[in-house]
C-alpha positions as CSV (number, residue, x, y, z in Angstrom):
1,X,10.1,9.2,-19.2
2,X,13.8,9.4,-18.5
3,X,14.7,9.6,-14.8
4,X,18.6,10.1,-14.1
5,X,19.2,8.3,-17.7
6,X,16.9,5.4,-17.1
7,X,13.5,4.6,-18.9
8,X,10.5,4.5,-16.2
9,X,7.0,4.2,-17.8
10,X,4.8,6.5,-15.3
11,X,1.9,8.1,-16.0
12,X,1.8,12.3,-15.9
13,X,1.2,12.2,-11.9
14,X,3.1,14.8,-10.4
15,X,3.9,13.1,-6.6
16,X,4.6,9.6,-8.2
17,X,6.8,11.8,-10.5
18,X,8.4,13.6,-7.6
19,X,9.3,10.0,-5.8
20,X,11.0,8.3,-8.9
21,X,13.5,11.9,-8.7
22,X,14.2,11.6,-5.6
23,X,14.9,7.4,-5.9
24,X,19.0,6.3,-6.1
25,X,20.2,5.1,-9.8
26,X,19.4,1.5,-8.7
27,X,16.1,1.8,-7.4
28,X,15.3,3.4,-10.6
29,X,17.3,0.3,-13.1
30,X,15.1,-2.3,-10.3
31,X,11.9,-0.8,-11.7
32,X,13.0,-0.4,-15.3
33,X,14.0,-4.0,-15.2
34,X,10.4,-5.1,-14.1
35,X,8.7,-2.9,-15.8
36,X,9.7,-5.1,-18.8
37,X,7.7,-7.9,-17.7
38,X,4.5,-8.5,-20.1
39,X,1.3,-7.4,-19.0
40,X,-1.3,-10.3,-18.5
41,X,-3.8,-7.0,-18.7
42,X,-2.7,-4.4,-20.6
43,X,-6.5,-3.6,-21.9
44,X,-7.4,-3.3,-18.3
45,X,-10.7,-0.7,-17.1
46,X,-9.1,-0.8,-13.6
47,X,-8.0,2.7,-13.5
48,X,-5.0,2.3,-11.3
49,X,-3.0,2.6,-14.9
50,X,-3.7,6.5,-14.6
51,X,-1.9,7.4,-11.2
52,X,0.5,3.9,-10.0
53,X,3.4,2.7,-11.0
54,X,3.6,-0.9,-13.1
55,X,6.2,-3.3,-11.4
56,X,5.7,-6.4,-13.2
57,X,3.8,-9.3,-13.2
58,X,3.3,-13.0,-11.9
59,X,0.9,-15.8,-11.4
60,X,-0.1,-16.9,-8.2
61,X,-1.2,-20.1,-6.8
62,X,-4.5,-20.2,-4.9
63,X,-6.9,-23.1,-3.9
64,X,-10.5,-23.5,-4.5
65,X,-13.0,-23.9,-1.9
66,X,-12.7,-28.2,-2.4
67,X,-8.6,-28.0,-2.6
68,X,-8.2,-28.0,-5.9
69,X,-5.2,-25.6,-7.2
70,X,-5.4,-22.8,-9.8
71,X,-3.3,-20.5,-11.1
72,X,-4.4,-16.3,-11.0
73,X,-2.5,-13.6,-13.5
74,X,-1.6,-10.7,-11.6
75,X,-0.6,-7.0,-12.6
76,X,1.2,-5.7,-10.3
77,X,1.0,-2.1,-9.2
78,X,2.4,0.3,-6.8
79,X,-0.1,3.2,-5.3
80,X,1.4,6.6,-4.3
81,X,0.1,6.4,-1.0
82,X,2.6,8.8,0.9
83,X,1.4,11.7,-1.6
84,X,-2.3,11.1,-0.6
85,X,-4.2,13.7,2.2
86,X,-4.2,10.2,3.9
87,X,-1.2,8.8,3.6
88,X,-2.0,4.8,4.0
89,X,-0.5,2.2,2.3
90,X,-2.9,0.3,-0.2
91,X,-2.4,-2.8,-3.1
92,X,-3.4,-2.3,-6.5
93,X,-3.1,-5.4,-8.0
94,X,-4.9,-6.0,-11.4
95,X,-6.2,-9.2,-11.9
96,X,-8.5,-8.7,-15.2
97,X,-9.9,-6.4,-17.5
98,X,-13.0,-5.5,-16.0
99,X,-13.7,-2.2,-13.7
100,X,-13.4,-4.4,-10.5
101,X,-11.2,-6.8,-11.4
102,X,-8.4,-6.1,-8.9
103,X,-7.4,-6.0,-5.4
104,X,-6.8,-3.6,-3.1
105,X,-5.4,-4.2,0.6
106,X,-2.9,-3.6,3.4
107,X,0.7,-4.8,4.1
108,X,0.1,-7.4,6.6
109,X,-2.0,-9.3,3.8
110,X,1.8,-10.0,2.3
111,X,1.9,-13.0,5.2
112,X,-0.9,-14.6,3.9
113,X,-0.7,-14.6,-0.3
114,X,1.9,-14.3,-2.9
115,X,0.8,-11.4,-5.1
116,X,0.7,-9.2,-1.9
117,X,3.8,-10.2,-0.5
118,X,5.7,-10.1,-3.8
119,X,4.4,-6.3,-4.8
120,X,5.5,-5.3,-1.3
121,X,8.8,-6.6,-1.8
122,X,9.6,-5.3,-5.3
123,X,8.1,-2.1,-3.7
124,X,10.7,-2.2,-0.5
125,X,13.6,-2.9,-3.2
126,X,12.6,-0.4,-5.5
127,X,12.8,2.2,-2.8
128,X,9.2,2.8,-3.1
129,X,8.0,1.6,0.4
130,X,10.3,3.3,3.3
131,X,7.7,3.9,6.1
132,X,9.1,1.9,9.2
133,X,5.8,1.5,10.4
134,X,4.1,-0.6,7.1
135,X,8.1,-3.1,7.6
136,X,6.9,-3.2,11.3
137,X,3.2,-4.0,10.4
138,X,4.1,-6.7,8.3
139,X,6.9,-7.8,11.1
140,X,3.7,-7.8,13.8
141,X,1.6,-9.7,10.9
142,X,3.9,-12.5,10.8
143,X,3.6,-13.1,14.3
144,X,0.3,-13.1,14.2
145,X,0.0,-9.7,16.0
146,X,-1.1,-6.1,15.2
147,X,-0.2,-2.4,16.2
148,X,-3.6,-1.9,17.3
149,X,-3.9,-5.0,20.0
150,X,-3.9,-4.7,24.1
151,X,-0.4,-7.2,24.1
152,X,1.5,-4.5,21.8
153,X,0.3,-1.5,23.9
154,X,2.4,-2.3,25.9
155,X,5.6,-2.3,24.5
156,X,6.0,1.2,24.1
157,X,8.9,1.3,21.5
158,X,7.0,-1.2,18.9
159,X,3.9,0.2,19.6
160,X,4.8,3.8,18.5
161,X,6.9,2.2,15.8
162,X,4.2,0.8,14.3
163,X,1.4,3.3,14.6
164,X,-0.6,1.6,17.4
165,X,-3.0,3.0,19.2
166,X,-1.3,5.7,21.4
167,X,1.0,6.9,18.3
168,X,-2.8,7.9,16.8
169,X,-2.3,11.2,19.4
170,X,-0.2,14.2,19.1
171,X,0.3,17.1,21.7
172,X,-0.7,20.5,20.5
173,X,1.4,22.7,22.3
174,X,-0.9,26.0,22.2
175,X,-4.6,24.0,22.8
176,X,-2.6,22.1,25.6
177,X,-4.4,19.1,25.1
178,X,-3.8,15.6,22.8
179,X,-5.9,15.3,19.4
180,X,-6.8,12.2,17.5
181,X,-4.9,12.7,14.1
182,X,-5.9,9.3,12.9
183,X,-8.3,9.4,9.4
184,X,-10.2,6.2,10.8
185,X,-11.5,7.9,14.1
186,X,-11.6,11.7,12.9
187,X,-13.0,11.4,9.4
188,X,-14.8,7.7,8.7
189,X,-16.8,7.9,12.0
190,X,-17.5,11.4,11.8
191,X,-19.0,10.6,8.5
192,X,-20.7,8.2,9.8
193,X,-22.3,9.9,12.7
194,X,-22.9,13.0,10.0
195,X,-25.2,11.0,8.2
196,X,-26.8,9.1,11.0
197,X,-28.1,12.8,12.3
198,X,-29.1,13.6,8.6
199,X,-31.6,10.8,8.6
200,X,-33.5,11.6,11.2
């Protein structure tokens, strides 16, 4: 597909569609340029392939259990998070052709290994990844802090920058009281406690 007279391969998914459009001329020449990196996968079961974006390739370094190095092909992905009823950021990196053969995480796992921390950054230049709070939750990550920890409470500014734990609450005017808008504590547990009722 042709987006502002540059070549983007994307599949037919309308909000990852909507974000290239609204991307500068650059942004858009950044992800042309790696999406011309080979595929070590390109047979891949994964599924990712049917609703991210492709942004290259690379092998990363890891180490065995005893030390000893080895090298892992990646396939490197960008999920349209901000278009999702829960709008958090996730990895979809594709590391083989099987069904399960990929991995899936959040930003902060950038400090700690390659493939992570080189998607995020092609995403941030590609003008993919914007959200202040995922820049400030790696920022936190690297020293060795979180949004959701007692020591950043504290600190108003970064706290609420980075979606700790008293930027989870928003005033409703009309009910006059705060509500939880966060998907962990409204939805997962209330799934939870749903089917913890149901079994008894």
């Amino acid at each position: 597909m042709k987006i502002k007279d540059i070549e983007i391969i994307t599949p037919d998914y309308a909000p990852l569609i909507k974000k290239l459009q609204s991307l500068s001329s650059m942004n858009l020449y950044f992800i042309n340029r790696y999406q011309q990196q080979k595929r070590f996968f390109p047979e891949s079961n994964a599924g990712c392939e049917d609703y991210c974006l492709y942004l290259g390739s690379m092998e990363e370094t890891l180490k065995k259990a005893n030390g000893e190095e080895y090298k892992q092909k990646c396939d490197l992905w960008h999920y349209s998070y901000y278009r999702s009823r829960y709008p958090m950021y996730s990895t979809a990196i594709i590391v083989g052709n099987e069904g399960g053969d990929y991995l899936s995480g959040w930003a902060s796992l950038s400090v700690t290994r390659e493939a992570y921390r080189m998607l995020l950054r092609r995403e941030v230049i590609c003008g993919l990844v914007d959200d202040p709070k995922i820049i400030m939750d790696v920022g936190l990550a690297v020293l060795n802090l979180r949004a959701d920890m007692s020591e950043v409470q504290y600190n108003k500014i970064i706290n609420e920058a980075a979606g700790g734990v008293d930027s989870h609450k928003y005033y409703e005017e009309d009910e006059g009281h705060y509500h939880k808008s966060d998907w962990w504590v409204e939805h997962w547990w209330g799934h939870q406690i749903e089917e913890k009722f149901n079994e008894n």
